[in-house]
N, C-alpha and C positions, 0 to 999 in steps of 0.2 A: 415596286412599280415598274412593269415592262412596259418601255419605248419602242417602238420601232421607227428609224431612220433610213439616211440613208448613206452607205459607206462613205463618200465623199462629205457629205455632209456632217458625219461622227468626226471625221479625220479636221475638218476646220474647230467643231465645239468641245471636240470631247473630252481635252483638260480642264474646261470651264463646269462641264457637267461634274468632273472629278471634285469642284472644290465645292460643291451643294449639300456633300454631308450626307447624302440620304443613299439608300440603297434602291437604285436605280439597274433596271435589268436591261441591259440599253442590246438591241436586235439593231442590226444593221442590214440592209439589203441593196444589193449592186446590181448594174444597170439590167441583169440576165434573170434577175429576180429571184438569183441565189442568198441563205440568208445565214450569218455568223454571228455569233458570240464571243466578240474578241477574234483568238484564229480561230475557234474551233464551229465547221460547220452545222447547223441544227435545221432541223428538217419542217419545225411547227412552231407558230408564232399567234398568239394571243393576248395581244397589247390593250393597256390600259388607252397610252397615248402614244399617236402618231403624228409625225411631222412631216407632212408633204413637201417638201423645200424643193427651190428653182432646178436645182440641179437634178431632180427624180422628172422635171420636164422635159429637160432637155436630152438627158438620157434616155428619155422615152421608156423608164422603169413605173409611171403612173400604174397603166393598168394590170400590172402583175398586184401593186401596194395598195389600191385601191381592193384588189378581188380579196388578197390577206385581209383589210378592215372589213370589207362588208360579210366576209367567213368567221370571222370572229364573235365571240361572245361577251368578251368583257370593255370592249373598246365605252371610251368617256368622251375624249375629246383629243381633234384634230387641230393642227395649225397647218393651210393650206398657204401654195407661196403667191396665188391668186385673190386679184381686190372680187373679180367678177364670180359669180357662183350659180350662171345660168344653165351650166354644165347639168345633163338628168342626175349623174352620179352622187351630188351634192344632197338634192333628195332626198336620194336612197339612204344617204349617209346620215343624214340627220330626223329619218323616220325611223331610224334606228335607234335611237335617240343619245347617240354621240355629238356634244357638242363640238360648235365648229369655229375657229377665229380666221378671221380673214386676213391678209395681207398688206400694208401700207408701204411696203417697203420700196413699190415701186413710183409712188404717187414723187417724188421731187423729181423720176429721169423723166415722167410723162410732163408734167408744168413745165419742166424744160423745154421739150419738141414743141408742146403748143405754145409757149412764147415764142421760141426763136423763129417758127414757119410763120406765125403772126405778124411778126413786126418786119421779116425778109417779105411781107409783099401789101402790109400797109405802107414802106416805105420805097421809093421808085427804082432799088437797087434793079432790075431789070433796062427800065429806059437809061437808069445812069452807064449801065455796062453797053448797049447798046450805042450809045453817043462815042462812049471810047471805042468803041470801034469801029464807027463812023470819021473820028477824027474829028465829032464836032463839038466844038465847045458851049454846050448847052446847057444854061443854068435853070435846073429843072424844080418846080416848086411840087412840094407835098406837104399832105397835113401831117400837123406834131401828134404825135402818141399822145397826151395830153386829153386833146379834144375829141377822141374817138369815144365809143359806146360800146362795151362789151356785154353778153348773153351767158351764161355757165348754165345749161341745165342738169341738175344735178349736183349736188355741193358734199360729196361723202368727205375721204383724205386727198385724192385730186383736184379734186375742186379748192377744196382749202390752199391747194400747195399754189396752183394757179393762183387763187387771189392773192396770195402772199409775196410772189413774185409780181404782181401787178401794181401793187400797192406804190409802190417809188414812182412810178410812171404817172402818176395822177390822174387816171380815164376812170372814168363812169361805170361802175360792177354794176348790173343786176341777176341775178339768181332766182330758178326756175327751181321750186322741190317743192316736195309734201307738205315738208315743218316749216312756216314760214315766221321763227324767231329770229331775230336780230342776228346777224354776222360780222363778224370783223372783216375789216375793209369792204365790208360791201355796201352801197349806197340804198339797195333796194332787193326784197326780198318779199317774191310773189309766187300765188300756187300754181300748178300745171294747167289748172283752166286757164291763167290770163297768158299762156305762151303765146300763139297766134298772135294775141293784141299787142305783144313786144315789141314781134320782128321785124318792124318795119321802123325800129328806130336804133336798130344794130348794126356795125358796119362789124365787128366780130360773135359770132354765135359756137359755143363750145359743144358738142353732145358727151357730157361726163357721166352717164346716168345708167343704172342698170338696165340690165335687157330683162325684161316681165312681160307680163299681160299687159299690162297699164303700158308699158313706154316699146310696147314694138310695133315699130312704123310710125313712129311717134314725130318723123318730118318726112312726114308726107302730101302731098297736093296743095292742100292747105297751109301747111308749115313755107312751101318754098312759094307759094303765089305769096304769104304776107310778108316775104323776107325783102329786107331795103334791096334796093339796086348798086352794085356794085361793091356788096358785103361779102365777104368772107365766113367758109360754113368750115368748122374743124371736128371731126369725128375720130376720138379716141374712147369711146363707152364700144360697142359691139355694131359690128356689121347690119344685123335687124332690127337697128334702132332705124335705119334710114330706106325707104321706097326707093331703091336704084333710077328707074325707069321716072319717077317726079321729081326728082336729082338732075338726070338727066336733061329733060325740056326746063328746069329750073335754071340750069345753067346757058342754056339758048337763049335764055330771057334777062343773063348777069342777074339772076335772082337763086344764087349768086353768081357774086363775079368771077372767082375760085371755092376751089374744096381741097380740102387738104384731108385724105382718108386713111387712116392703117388700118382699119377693119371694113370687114366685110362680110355679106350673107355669105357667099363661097371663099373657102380659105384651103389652101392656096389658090389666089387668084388664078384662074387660067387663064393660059398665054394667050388668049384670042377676047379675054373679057375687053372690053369699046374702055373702061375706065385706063391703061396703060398709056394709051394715044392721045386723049385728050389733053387739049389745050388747056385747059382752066383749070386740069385737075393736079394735084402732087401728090404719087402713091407710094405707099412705105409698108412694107412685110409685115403688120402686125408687131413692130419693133419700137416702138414710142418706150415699152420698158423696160429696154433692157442697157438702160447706163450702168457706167461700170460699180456703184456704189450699191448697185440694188440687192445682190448675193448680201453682202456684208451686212446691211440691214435687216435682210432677211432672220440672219442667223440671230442677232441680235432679239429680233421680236421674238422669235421665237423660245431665247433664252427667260426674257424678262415674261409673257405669257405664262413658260413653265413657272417661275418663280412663282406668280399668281396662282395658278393652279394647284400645287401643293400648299400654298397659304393659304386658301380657299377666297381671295379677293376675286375680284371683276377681272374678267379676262378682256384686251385690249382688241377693237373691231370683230366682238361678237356677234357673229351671224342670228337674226333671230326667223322664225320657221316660215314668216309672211314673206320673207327673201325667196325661197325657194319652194313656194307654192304650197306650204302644209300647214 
């Protein structure tokens, strides 16, 4: 079975791969899109299974890895280090008909961002800082966590991890998806027809959901006229989930009262986009996942997948073809 990886990524698993028993033809390829077998370098590579991990992102060795899979003939199945798969290349990858598993590894650093930006501006830390530096001793009232109402559209492995961290806190889940069966810790589980008729009993609304046909532009005009007054809108699903410009006049209207956005339709934002200035808004790089445990998890899934895959069990957040339009 020939793998294709990627150097750094061989260099974290590849004792682990050693103790699997099986005879594994492991390709590894570095950030230049050069490719070895061990030290020695080879020129052509025709993988069974490839493993897109974080680090072929950041290194920006993707589209060299990607053009090797879609050249290839024997390619089965990929492990991508992304939950999202709205990317065209995905597609292409899976009209091929290489299966594809997605990525969870990031979903506990993202439920982290969105709790902790949630609860710094449901809670008065702003006015509180401002008093101390007024010098006045002002005893300021706010509502408990408890009593708020939260929105999660979309419930994949972020959305889970959200409510799981929510749970202690005692507030109100309800959930916006397709399958609308029962959830843990969720109070309430409705389909994307009844969103509009939610949001006006939300003082937090998640956007966790993929970017498709169905969910792009999906708070738009109508999303931010039904949103409460003075609620809070958190987008970590993709930039084309959200109408900028009904964002915009939404937030003239504290409908809502902040946004808290790391995506966006254009990425990298440009230095002149109106969302950097903005009073109501908190903007972050597209960075909700990259805590430090996400790498390590990663490697992980992807060990326990291969496992799978050579057993011929269920592979862990597999992609099915309605994901990416086929």
């Amino acid at each position: 079975m020939q793998i294709l990886m990627s150097d750094s990524g061989y260099a974290r698993v590849g004792e682990r791969l050693k103790t699997m028993r099986a005879e594994l033809d492991v390709i590894t390829m570095d950030p230049s899109g050069a490719l070895r077998r061990g030290s020695e370098a080879v020129d052509a590579v025709d993988a069974e299974v490839f493993w897109a991990s974080l680090d072929m992102f950041t290194s920006r060795a993707l589209p060299a890895f990607f053009a090797r899979m879609l050249e290839g003939t024997k390619g089965k199945w990929v492990q991508v280090f992304s939950a999202g798969i709205d990317n065209p290349v995905f597609k292409s990858i899976m009209a091929k008909g290489i299966r594809l598993s997605k990525s969870s590894a990031q979903a506990p650093a993202i439920a982290e961002y969105v709790i902790s930006h949630a609860l710094s501006l449901l809670h008065p830390i702003d006015a509180q800082r401002e008093a101390q530096e007024a010098h006045a001793w002002n005893r300021i009232f706010y509502r408990e966590i408890a009593s708020t109402r939260w929105l999660i559209v979309g419930f994949g492995a972020i959305g889970t991890e959200i409510a799981n961290r929510l749970q202690p806190f005692g507030m109100h889940l309800t959930v916006v998806r397709r399958n609308t069966g029962a959830l843990q810790h969720v109070a309430n589980v409705r389909p994307t027809s009844d969103l509009v008729a939610l949001l006006p009993d939300a003082d937090v609304v998640v956007l966790a959901c993929a970017l498709n046909d169905e969910t792009r532009g999906i708070a738009g005009e109508k999303f931010f006229t039904a949103m409460k007054p003075g609620s809070v809108l958190i987008n970590i699903g993709r930039g084309g989930l959200v109408d900028e410009d009904a964002l915009k006049s939404g937030l003239d209207r504290d409908q809502p009262a902040r946004a808290v956005l790391d995506v966006f339709q254009t990425e990298p934002l440009p230095v002149d986009a109106w969302f950097w200035d903005h009073p109501k808004i908190r903007v972050t790089a597209h960075c909700s996942s990259i805590g430090d445990g996400v790498l390590g998890r990663g490697d992980e899934l992807f060990l326990e997948n291969l496992r799978r895959y050579r057993a011929g069990e269920p592979l862990l957040n597999e992609a099915g073809l309605r994901e990416v339009g086929l």
